[in-house]
C-alpha positions as CSV (number, residue, x, y, z in Angstrom):
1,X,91.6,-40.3,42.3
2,X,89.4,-42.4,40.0
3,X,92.1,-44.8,37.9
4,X,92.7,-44.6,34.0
5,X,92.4,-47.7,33.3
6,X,88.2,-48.2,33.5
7,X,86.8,-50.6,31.2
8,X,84.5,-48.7,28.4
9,X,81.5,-51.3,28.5
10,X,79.4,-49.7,26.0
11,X,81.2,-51.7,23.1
12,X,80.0,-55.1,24.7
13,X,76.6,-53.5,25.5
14,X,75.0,-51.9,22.2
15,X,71.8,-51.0,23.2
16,X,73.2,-49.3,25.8
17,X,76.1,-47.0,23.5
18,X,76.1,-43.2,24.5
19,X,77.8,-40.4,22.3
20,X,79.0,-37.2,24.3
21,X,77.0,-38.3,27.2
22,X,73.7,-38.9,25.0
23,X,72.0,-42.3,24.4
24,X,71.2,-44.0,20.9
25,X,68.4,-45.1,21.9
26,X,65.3,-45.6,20.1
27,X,62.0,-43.3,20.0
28,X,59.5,-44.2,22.8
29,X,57.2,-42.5,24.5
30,X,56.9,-44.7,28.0
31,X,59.8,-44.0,30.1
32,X,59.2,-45.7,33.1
33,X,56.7,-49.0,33.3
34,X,55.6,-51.7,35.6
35,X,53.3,-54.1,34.9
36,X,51.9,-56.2,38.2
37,X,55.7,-55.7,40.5
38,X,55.3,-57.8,43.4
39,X,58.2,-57.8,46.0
40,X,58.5,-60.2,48.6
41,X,60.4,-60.0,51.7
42,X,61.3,-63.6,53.4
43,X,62.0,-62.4,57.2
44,X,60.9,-65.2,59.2
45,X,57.8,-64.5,57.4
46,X,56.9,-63.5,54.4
47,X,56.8,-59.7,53.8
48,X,54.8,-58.0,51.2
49,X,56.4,-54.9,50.1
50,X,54.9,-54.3,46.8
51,X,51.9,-56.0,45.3
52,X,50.8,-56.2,42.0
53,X,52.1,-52.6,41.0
54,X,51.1,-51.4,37.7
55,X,52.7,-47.7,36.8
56,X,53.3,-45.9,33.5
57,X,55.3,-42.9,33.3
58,X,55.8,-41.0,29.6
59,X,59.2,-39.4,28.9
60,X,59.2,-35.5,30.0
61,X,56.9,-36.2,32.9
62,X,57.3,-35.4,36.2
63,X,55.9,-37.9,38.6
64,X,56.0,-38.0,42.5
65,X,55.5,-40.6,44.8
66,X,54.0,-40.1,48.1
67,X,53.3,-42.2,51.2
68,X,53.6,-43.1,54.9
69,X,57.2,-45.0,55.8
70,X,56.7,-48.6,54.9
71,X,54.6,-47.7,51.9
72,X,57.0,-49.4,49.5
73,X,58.7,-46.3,48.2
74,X,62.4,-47.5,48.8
75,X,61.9,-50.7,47.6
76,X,60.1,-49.0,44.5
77,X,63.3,-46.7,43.8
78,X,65.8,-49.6,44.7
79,X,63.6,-52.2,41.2
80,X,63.8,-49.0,39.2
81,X,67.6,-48.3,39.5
82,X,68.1,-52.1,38.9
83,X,69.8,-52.4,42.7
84,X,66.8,-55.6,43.5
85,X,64.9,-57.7,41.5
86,X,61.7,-58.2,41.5
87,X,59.5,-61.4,43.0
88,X,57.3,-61.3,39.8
89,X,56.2,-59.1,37.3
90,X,57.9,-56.6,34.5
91,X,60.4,-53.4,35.3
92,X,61.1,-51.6,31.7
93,X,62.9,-48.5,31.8
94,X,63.8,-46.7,29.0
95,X,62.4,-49.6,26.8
96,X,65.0,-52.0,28.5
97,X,63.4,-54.6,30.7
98,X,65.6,-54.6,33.4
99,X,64.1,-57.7,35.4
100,X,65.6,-59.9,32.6
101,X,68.8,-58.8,33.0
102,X,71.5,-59.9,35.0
103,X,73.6,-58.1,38.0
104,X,76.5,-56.8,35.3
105,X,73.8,-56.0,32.6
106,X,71.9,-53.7,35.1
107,X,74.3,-51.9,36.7
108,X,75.6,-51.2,32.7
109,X,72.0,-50.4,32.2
110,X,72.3,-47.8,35.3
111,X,75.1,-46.4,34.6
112,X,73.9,-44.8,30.8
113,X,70.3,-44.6,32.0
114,X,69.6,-43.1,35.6
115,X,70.8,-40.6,37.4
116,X,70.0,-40.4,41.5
117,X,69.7,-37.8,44.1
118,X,69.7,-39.0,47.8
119,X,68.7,-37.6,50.8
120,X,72.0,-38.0,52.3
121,X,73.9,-36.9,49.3
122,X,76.2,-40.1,48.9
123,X,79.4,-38.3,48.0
124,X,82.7,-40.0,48.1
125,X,84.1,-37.9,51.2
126,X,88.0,-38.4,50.1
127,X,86.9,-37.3,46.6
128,X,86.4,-33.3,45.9
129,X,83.4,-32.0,44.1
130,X,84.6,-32.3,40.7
131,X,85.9,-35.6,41.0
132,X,83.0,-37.1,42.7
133,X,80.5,-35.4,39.4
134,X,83.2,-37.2,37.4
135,X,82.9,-40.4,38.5
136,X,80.0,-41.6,36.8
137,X,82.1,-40.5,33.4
138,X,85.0,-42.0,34.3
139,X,82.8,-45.8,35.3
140,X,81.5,-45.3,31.7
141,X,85.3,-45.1,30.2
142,X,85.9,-41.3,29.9
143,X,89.4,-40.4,30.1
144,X,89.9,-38.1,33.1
145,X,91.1,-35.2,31.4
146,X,87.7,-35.1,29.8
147,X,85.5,-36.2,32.3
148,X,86.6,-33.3,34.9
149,X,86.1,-31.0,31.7
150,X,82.7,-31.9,31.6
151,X,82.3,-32.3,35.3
152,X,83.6,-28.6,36.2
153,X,81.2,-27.5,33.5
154,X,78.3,-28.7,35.6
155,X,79.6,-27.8,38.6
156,X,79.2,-24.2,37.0
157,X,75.6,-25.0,36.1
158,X,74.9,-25.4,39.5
159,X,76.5,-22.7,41.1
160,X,79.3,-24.2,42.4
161,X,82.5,-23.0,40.3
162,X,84.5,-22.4,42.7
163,X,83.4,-25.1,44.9
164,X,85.7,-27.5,42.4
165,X,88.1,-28.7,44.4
166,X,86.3,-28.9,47.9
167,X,85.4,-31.7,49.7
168,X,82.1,-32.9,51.0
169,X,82.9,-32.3,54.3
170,X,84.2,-28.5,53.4
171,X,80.5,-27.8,52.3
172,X,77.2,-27.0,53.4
173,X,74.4,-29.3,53.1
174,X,73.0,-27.0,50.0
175,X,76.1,-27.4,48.3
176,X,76.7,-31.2,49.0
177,X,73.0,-31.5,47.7
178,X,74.1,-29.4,44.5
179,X,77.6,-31.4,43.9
180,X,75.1,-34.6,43.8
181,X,72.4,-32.7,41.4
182,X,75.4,-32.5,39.5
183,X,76.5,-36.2,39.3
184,X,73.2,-37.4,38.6
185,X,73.0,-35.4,35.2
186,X,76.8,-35.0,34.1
187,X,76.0,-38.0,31.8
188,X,72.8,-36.8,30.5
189,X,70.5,-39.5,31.7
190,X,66.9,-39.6,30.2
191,X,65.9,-40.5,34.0
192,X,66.2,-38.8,37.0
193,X,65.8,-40.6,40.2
194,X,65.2,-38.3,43.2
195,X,64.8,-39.4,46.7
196,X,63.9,-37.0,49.5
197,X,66.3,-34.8,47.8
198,X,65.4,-31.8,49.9
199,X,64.8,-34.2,53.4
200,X,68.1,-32.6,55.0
201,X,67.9,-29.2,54.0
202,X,66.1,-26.2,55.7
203,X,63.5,-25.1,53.7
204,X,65.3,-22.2,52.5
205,X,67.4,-24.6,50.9
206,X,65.4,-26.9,50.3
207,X,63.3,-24.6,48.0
208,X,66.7,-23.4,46.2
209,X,67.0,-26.7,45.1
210,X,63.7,-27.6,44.2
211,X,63.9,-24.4,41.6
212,X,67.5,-26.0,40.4
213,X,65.9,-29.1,39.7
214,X,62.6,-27.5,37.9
215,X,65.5,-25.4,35.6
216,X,67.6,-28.5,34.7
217,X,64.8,-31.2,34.6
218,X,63.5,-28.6,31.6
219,X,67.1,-27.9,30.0
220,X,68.1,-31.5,29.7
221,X,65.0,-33.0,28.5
222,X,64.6,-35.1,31.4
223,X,61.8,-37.6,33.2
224,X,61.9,-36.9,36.9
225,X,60.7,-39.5,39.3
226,X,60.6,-37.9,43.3
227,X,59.4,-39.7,45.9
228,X,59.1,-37.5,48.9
229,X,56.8,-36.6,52.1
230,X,57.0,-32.6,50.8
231,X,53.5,-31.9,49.9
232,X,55.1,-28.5,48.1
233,X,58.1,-30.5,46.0
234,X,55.5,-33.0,45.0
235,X,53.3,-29.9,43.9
236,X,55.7,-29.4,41.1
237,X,55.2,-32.3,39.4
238,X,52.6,-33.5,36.9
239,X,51.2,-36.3,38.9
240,X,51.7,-37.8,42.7
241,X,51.1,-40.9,42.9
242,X,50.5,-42.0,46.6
243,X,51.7,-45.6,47.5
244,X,50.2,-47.2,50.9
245,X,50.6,-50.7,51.7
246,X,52.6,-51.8,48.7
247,X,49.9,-50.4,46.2
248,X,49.1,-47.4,44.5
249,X,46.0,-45.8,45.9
250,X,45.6,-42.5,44.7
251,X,46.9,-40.3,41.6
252,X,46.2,-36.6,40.9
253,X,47.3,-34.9,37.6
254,X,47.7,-31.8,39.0
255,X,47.6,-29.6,35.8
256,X,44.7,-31.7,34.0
257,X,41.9,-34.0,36.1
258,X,41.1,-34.0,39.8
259,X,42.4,-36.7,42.7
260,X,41.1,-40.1,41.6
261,X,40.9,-43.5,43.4
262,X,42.5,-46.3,42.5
């Protein structure tokens, strides 16, 4: 069980505040936006992993990222979900420049502001499905009572009602992948991180989920970032963006202008 007594933060944090789940925050139009990222490894040498990066995503949009392993997409996700920091450059997400905050300030930042999907799910395995979509409530200062409220509620929007008091290992990799969809949008972020979020899942499955996330993505007013090797997931989206070698060297906007080098 998740304990009572979690700190609210949003008090100390007031650009951050939520109401019911929903951010005051103000009017923008750029979601997501890097301005020359570099990211530098020191492994006995220095590794490159992202050079010079420039990307702009607009709220609503639906962007994927594509590329060979080693192409920078991780380290990508882990600078936009505030888990690494940048060697140079400027990270805003959500109008908050996460590169100038510090380790307590971006995890508070993450917590009101992104939700994730992983490939390998990342439930708590002693925690059951609705206590596992809870948790991100209950880190945020919701009393429990209300939080698995609001938690069995989504659970229902995904199918999974009477999945509530499973746990992860009681269910299939569809409905592990569904509990997760779940957590990542209980709070109502305005972005959705998604990585290879149909990777372990036949594609049966796989496609069942990619519809769920098309559905929800449009009912909570969302901006969906996917990075992913499925040519047919990244088809859904607005624009792929293809990363190789730590830069971007390709975009297509799939419903407006023809692939274009970068």
């Amino acid at each position: 069980m998740v304990p009572d007594t979690l700190t609210n933060h949003a008090d100390s944090y007031p650009h951050l505040a939520h109401n019911n789940g929903r951010l005051n925050r103000p009017m923008a139009h750029v979601m997501i936006q890097l301005v020359k990222v570099c990211k530098e490894y020191s492994v006995g040498k220095t590794v490159q992993a992202l050079r010079g990066l420039d990307m702009s995503v607009e709220h609503g949009e639906r962007v994927a990222v594509m590329g060979p392993s080693g192409s920078g997409k991780s380290t990508l996700l882990n600078l936009l979900c505030g888990l690494d920091e940048p060697t140079s450059g400027i990270i805003k997400v959500d109008g908050v420049e996460l590169s100038s905050l510090g380790d307590d300030d971006r995890t508070r930042a993450r917590r009101v502001k992104i939700g994730m999907i992983f490939q390998t799910f990342n439930l708590l395995p002693t925690l059951t499905a609705v206590e596992n979509v809870s948790l991100p409530l209950r880190l945020q200062g919701s009393a429990r009572c209300e939080a698995e409220e609001r938690a069995c509620a989504m659970l229902n929007r995904v199918g999974l009602n009477h999945r509530e008091v499973h746990r992860p290992d009681e269910l299939s990799g569809g409905e592990r992948q569904r509990v997760a969809i779940a957590r990542a949008l209980v709070f109502r972020p305005p972005l959705l991180l998604a990585d290879e979020p149909t990777g372990n899942l036949d594609s049966v499955t796989g496609d069942e989920i990619l519809n769920l996330l098309d559905d929800l993505y449009r009912e909570f007013k969302s901006t969906l970032l996917l990075v992913t090797h499925n040519e047919l997931a990244a088809a859904r989206c607005d624009r792929i963006l293809t990363l190789h070698d730590g830069q971007f060297v390709k975009e297509e906007r799939l419903a407006h202008t023809a692939a274009k080098s970068l």
